[in-house]
mmCIF file as gemmi writes it, N, C-alpha and C atoms, coordinates in Angstrom:
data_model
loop_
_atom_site.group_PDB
_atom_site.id
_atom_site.type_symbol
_atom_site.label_atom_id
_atom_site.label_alt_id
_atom_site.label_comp_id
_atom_site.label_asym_id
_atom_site.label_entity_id
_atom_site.label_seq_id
_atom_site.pdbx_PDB_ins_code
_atom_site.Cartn_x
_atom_site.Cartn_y
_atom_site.Cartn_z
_atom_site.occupancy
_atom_site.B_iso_or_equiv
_atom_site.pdbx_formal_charge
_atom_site.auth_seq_id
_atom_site.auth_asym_id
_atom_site.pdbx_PDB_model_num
ATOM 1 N N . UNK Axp A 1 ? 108.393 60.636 135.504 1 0 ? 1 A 1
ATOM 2 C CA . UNK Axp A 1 ? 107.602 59.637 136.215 1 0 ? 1 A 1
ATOM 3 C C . UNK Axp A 1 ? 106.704 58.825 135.276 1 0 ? 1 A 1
ATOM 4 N N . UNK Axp A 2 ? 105.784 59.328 134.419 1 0 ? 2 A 1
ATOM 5 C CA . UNK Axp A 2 ? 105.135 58.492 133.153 1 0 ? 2 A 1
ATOM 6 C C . UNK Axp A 2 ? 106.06 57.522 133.085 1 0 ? 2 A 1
ATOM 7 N N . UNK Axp A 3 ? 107.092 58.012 132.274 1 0 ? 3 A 1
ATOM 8 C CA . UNK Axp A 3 ? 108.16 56.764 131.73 1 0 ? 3 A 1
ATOM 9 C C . UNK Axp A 3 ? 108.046 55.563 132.183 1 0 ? 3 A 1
ATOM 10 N N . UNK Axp A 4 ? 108.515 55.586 133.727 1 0 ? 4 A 1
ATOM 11 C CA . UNK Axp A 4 ? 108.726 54.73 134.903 1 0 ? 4 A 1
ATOM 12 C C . UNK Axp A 4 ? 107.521 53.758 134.589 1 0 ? 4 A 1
ATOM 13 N N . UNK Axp A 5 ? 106.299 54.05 134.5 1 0 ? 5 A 1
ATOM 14 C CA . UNK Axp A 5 ? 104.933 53.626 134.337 1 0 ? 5 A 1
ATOM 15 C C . UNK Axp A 5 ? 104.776 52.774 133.134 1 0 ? 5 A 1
ATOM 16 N N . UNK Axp A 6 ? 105.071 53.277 132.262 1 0 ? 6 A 1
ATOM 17 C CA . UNK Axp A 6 ? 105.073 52.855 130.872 1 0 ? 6 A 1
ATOM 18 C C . UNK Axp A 6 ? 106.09 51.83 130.44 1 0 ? 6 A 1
ATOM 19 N N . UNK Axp A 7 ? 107.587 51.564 131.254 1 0 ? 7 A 1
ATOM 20 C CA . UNK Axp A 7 ? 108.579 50.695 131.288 1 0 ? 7 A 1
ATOM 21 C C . UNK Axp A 7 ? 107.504 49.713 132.199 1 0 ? 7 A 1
ATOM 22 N N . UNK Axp A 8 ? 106.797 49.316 133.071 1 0 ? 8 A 1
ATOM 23 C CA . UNK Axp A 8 ? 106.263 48.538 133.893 1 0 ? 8 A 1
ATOM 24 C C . UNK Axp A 8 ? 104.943 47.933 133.052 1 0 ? 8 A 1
ATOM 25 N N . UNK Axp A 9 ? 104.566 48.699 132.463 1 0 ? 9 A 1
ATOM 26 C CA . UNK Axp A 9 ? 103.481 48.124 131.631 1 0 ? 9 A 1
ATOM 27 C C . UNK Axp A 9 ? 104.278 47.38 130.635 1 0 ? 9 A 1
ATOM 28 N N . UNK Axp A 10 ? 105.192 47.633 129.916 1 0 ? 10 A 1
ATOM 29 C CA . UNK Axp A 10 ? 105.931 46.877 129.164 1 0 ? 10 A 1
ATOM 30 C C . UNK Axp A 10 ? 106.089 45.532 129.589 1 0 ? 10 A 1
ATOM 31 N N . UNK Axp A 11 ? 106.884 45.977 130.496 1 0 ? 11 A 1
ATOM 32 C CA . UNK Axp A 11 ? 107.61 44.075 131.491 1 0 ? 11 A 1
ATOM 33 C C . UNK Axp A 11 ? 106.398 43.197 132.146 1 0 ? 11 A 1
ATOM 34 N N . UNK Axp A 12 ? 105.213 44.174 131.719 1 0 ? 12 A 1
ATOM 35 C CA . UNK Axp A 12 ? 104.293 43.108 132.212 1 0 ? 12 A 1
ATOM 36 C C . UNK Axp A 12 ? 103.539 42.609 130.985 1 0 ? 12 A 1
ATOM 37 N N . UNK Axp A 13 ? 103.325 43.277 130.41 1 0 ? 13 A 1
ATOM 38 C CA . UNK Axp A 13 ? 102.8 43.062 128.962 1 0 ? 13 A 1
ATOM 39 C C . UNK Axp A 13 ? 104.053 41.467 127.957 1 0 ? 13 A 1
ATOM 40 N N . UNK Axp A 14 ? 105.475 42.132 128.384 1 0 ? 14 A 1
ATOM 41 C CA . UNK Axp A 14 ? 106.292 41.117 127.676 1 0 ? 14 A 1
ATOM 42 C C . UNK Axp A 14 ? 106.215 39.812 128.85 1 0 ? 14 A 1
ATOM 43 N N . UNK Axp A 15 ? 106.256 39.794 129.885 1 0 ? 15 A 1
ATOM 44 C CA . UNK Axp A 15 ? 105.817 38.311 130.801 1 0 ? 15 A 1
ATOM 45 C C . UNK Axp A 15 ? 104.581 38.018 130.387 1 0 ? 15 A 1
ATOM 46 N N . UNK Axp A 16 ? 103.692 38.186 130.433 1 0 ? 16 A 1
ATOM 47 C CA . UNK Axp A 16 ? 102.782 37.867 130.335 1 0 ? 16 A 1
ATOM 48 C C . UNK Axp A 16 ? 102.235 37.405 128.603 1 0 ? 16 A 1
ATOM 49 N N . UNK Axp A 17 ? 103.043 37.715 127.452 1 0 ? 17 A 1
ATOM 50 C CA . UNK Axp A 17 ? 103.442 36.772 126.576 1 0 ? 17 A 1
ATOM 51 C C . UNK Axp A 17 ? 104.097 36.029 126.641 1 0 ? 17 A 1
ATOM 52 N N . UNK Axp A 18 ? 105.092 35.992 127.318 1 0 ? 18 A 1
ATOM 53 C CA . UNK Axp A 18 ? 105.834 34.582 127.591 1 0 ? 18 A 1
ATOM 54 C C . UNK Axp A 18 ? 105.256 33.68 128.236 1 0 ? 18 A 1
ATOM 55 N N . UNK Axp A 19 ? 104.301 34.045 129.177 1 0 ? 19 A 1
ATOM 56 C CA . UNK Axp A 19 ? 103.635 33.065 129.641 1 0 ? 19 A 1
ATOM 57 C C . UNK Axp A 19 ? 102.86 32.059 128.949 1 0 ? 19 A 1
ATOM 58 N N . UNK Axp A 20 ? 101.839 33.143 128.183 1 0 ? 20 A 1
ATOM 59 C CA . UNK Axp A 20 ? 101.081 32.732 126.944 1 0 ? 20 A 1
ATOM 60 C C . UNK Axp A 20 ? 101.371 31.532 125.829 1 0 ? 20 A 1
ATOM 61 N N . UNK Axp A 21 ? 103.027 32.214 125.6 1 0 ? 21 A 1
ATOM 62 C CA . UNK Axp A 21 ? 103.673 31.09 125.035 1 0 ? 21 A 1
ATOM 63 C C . UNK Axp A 21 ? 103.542 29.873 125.147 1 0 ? 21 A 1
ATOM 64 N N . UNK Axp A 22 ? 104.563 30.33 126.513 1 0 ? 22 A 1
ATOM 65 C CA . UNK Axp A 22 ? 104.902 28.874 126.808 1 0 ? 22 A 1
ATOM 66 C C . UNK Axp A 22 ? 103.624 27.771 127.839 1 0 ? 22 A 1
ATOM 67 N N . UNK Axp A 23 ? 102.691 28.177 127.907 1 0 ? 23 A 1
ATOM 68 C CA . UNK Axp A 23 ? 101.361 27.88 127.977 1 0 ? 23 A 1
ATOM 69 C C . UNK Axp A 23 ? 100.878 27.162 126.658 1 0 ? 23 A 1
ATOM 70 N N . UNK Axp A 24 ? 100.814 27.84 125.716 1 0 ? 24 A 1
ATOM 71 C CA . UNK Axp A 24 ? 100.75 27.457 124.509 1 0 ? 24 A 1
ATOM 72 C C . UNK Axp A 24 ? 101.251 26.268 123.922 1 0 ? 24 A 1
ATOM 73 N N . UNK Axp A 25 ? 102.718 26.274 124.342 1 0 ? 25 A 1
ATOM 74 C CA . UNK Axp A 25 ? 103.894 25.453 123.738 1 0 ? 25 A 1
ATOM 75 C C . UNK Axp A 25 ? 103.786 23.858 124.669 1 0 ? 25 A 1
ATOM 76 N N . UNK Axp A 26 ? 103.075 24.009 125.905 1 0 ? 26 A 1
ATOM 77 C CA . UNK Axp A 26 ? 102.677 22.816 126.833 1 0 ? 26 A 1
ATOM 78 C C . UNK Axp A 26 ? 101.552 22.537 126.319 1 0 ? 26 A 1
ATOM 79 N N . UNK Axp A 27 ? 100.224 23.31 126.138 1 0 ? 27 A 1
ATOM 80 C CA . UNK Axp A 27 ? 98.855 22.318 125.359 1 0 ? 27 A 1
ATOM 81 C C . UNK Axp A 27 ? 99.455 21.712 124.219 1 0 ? 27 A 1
ATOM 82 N N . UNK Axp A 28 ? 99.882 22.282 123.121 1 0 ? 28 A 1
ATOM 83 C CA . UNK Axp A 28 ? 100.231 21.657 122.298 1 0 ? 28 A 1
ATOM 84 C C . UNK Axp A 28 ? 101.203 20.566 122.376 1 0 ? 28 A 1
ATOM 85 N N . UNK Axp A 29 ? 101.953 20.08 122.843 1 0 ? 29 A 1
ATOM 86 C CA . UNK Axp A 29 ? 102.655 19.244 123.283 1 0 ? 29 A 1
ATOM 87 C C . UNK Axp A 29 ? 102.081 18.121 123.774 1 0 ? 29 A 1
ATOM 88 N N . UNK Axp A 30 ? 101.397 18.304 124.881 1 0 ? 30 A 1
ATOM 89 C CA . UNK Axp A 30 ? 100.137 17.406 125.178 1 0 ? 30 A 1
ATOM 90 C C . UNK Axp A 30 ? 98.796 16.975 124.489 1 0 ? 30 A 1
ATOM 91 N N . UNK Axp A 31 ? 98.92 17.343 123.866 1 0 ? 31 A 1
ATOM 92 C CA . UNK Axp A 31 ? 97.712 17.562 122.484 1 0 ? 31 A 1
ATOM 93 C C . UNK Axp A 31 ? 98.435 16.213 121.587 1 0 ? 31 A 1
ATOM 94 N N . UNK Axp A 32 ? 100.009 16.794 121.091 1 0 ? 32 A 1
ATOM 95 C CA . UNK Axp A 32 ? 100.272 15.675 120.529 1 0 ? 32 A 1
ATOM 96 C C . UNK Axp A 32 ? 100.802 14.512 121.161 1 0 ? 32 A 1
ATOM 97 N N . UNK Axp A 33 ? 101.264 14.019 122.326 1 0 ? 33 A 1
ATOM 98 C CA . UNK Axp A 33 ? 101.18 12.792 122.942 1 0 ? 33 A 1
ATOM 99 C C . UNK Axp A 33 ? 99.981 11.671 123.325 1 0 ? 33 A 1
ATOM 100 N N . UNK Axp A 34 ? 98.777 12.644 122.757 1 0 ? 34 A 1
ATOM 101 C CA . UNK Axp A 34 ? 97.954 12.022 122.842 1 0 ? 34 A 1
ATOM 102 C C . UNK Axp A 34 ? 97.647 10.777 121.963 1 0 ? 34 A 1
ATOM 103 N N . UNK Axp A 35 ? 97.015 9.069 122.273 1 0 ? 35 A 1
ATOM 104 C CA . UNK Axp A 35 ? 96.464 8.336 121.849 1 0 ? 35 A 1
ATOM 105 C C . UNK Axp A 35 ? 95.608 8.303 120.655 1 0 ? 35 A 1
ATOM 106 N N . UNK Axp A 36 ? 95.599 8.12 119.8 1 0 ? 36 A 1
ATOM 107 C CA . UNK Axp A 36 ? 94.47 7.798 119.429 1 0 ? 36 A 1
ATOM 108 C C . UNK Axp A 36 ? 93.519 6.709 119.671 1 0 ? 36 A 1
ATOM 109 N N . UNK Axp A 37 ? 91.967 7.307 119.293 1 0 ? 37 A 1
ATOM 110 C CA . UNK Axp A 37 ? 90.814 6.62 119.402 1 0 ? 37 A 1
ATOM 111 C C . UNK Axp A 37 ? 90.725 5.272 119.158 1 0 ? 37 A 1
ATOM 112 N N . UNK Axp A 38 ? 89.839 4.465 119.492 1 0 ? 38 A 1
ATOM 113 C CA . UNK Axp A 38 ? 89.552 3.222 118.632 1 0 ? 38 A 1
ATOM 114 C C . UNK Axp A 38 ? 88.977 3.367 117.394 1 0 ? 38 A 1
ATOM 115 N N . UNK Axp A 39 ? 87.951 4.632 117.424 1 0 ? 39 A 1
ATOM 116 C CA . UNK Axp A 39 ? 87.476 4.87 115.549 1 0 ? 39 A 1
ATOM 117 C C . UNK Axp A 39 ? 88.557 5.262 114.906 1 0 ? 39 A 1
ATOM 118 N N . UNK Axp A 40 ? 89.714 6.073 115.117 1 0 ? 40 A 1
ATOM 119 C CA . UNK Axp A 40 ? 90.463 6.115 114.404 1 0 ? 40 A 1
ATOM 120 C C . UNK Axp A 40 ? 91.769 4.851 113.939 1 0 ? 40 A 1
ATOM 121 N N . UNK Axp A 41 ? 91.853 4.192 115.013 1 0 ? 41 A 1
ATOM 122 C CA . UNK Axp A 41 ? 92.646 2.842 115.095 1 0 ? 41 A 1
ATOM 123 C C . UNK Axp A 41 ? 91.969 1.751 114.214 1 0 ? 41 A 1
ATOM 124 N N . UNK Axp A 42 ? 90.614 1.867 114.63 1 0 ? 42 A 1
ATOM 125 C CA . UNK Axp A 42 ? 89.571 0.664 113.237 1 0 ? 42 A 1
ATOM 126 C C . UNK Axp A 42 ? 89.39 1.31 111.71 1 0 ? 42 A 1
ATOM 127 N N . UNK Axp A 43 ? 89.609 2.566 111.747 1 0 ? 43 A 1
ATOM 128 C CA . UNK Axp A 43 ? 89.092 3.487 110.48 1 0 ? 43 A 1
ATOM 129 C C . UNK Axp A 43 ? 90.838 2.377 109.674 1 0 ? 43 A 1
ATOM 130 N N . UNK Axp A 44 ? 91.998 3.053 110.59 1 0 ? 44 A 1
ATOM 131 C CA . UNK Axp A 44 ? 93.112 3.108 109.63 1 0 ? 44 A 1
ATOM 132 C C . UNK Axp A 44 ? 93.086 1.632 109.374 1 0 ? 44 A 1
ATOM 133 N N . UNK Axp A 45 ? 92.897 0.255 110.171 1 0 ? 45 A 1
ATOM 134 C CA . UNK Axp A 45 ? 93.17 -1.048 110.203 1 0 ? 45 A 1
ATOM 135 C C . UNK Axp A 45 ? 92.188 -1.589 108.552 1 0 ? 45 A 1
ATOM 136 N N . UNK Axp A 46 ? 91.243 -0.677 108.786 1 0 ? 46 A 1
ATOM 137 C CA . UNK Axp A 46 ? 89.371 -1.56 107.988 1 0 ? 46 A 1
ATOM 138 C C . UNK Axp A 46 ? 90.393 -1.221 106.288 1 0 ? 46 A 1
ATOM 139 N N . UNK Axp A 47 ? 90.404 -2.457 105.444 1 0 ? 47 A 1
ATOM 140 C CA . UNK Axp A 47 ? 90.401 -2.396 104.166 1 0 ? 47 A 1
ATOM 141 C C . UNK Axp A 47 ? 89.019 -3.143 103.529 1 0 ? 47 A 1
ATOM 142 N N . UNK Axp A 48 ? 89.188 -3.245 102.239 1 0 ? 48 A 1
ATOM 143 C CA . UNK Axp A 48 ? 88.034 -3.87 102.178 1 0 ? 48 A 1
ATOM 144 C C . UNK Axp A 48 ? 87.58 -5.186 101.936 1 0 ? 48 A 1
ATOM 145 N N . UNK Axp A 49 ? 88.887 -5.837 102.875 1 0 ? 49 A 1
ATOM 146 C CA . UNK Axp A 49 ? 89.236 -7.719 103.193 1 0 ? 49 A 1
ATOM 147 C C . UNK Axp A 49 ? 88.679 -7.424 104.51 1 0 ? 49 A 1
ATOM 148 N N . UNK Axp A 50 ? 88.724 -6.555 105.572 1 0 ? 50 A 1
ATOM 149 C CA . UNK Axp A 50 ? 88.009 -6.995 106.358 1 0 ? 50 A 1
ATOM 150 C C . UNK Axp A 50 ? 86.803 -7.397 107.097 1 0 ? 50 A 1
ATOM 151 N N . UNK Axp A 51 ? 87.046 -8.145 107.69 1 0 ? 51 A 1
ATOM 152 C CA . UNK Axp A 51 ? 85.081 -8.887 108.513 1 0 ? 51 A 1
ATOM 153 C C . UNK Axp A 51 ? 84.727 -8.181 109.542 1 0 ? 51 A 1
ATOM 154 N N . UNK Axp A 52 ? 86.489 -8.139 110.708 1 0 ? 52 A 1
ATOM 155 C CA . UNK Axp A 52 ? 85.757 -7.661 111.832 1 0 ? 52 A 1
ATOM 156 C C . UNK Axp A 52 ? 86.837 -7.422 112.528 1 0 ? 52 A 1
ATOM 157 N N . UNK Axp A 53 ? 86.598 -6.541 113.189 1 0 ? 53 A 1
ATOM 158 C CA . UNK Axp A 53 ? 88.046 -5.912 113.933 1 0 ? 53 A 1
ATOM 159 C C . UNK Axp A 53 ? 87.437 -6.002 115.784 1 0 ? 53 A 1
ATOM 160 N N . UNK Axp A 54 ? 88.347 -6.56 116.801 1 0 ? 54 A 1
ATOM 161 C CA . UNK Axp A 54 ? 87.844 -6.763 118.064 1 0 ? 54 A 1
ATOM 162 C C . UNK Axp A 54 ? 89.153 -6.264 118.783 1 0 ? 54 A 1
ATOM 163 N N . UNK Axp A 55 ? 89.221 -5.556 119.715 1 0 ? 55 A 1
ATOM 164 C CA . UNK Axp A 55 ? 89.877 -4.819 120.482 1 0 ? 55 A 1
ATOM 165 C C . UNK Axp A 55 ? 89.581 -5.887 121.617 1 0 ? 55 A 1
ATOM 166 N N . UNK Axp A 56 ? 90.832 -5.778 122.576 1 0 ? 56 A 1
ATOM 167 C CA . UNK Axp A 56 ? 90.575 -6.576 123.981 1 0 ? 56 A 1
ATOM 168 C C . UNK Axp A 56 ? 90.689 -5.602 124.927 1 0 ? 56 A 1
ATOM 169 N N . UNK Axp A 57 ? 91.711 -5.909 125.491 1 0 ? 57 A 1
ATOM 170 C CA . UNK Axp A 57 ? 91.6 -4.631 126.665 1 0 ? 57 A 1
ATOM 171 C C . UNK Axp A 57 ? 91.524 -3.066 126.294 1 0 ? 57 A 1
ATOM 172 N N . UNK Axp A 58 ? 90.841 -2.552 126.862 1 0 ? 58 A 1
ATOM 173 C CA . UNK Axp A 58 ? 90.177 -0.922 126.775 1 0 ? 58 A 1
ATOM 174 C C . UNK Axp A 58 ? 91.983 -0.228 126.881 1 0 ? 58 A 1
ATOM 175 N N . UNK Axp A 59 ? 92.119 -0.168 127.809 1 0 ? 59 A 1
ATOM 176 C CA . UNK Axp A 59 ? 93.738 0.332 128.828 1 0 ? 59 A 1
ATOM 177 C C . UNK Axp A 59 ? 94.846 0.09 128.479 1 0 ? 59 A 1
ATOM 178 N N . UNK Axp A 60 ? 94.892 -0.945 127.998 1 0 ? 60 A 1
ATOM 179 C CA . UNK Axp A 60 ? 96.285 -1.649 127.211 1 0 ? 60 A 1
ATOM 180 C C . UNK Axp A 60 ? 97.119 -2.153 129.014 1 0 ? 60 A 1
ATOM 181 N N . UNK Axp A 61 ? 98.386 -2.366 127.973 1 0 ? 61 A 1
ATOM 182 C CA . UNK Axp A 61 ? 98.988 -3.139 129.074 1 0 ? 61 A 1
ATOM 183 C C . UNK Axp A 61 ? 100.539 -2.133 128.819 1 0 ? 61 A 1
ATOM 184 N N . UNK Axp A 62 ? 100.753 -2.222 130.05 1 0 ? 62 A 1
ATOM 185 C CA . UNK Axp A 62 ? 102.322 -1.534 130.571 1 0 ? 62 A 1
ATOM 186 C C . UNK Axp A 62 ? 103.571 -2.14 129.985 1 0 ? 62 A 1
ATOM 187 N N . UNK Axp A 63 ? 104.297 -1.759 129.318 1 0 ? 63 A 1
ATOM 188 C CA . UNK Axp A 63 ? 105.559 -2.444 128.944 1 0 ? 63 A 1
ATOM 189 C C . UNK Axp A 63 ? 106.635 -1.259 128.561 1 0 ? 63 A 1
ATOM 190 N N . UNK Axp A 64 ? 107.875 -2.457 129.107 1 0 ? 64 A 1
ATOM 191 C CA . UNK Axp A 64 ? 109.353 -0.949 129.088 1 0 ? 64 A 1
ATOM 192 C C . UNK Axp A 64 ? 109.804 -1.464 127.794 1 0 ? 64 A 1
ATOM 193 N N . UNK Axp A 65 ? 110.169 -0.316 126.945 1 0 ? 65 A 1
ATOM 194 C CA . UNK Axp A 65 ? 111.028 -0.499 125.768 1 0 ? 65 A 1
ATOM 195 C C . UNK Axp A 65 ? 112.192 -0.254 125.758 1 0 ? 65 A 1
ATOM 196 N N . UNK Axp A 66 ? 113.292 -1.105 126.015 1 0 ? 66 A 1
ATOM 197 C CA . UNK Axp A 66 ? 114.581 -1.124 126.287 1 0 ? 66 A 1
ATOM 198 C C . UNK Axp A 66 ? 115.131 -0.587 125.244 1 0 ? 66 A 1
ATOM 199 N N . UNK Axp A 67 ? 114.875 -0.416 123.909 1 0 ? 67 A 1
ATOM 200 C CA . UNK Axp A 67 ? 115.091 0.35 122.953 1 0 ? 67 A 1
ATOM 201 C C . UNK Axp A 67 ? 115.518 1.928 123.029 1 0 ? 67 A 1
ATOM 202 N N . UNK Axp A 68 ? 114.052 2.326 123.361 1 0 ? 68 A 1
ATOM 203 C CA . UNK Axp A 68 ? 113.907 4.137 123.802 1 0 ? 68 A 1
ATOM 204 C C . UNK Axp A 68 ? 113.99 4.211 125.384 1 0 ? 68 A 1
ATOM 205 N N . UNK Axp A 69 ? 113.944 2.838 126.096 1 0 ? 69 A 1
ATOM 206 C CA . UNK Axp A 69 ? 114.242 3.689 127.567 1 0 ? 69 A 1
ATOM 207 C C . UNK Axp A 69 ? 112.946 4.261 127.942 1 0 ? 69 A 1
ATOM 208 N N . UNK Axp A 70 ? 111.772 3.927 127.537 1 0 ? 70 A 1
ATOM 209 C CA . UNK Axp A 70 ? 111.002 4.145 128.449 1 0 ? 70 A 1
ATOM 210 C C . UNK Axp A 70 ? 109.662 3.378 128.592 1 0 ? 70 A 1
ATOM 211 N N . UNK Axp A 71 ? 108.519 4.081 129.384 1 0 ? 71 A 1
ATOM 212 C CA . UNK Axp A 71 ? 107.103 2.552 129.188 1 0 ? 71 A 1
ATOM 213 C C . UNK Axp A 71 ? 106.188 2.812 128.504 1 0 ? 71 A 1
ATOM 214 N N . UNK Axp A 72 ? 105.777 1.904 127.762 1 0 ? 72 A 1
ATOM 215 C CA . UNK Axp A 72 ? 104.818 2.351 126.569 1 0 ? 72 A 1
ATOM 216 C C . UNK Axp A 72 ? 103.507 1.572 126.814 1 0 ? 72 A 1
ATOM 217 N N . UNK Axp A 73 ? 102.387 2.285 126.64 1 0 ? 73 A 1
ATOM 218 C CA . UNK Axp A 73 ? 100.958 1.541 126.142 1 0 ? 73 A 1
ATOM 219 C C . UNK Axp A 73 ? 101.005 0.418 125.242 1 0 ? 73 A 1
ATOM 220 N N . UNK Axp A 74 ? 100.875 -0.66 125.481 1 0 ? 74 A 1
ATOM 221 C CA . UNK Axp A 74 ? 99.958 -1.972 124.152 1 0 ? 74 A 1
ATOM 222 C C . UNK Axp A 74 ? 99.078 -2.289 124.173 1 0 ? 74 A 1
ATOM 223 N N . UNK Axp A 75 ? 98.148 -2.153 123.113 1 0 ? 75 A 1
ATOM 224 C CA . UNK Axp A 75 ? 97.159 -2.504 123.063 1 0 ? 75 A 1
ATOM 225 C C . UNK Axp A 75 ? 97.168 -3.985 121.73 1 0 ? 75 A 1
ATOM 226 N N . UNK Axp A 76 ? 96.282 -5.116 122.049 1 0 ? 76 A 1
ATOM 227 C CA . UNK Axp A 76 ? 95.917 -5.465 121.041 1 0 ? 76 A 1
ATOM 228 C C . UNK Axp A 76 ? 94.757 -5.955 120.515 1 0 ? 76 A 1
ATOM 229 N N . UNK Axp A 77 ? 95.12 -5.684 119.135 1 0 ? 77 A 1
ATOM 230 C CA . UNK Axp A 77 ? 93.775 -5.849 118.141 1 0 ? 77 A 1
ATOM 231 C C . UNK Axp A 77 ? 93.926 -6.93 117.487 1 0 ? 77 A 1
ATOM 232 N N . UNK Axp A 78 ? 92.583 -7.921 117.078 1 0 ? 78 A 1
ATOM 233 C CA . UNK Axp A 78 ? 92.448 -8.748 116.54 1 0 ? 78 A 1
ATOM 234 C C . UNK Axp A 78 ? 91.558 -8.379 115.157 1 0 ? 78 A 1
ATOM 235 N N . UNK Axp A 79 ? 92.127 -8.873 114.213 1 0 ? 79 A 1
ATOM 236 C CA . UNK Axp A 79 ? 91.585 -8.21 113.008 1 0 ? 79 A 1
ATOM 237 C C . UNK Axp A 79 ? 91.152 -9.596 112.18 1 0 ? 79 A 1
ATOM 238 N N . UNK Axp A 80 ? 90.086 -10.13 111.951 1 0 ? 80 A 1
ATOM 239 C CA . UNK Axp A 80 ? 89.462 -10.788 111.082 1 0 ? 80 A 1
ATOM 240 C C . UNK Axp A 80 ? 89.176 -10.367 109.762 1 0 ? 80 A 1
């Protein structure tokens, strides 16, 4: 009877890393689809020709890329 006990702690112990996992394997995933910032978007743009960097819309604008087949964020920047 132990045994029985000890096989059940197992299969819960091994689900419950898989869960973990693949929990794991979704933040990270979403982690990297993420946007970047505008400080990081002005950091990479700024050399040391530039005056002034102006962003317009916050949100960007919706557009399909017939390329990859799907809709992508645009944003644009005006770089002085």
């Amino acid at each position: 009877m132990p045994m029985r006990v000890l096989n059940a702690n197992n299969e819960n112990l091994n689900t419950m890393r898989k869960f973990l996992f693949l929990y794991g394997c979704l933040f990270l995933s979403v982690i990297s689809l993420a946007q970047p910032t505008d400080a990081v978007i002005r950091k990479d743009l700024t050399t040391a020709l530039t005056i002034d960097i102006k962003f317009t819309k916050t949100t960007g604008t919706r557009q399909w890329n017939s390329s990859a087949g799907n809709w992508e964020y645009v944003r644009v920047c005006i770089s002085v």
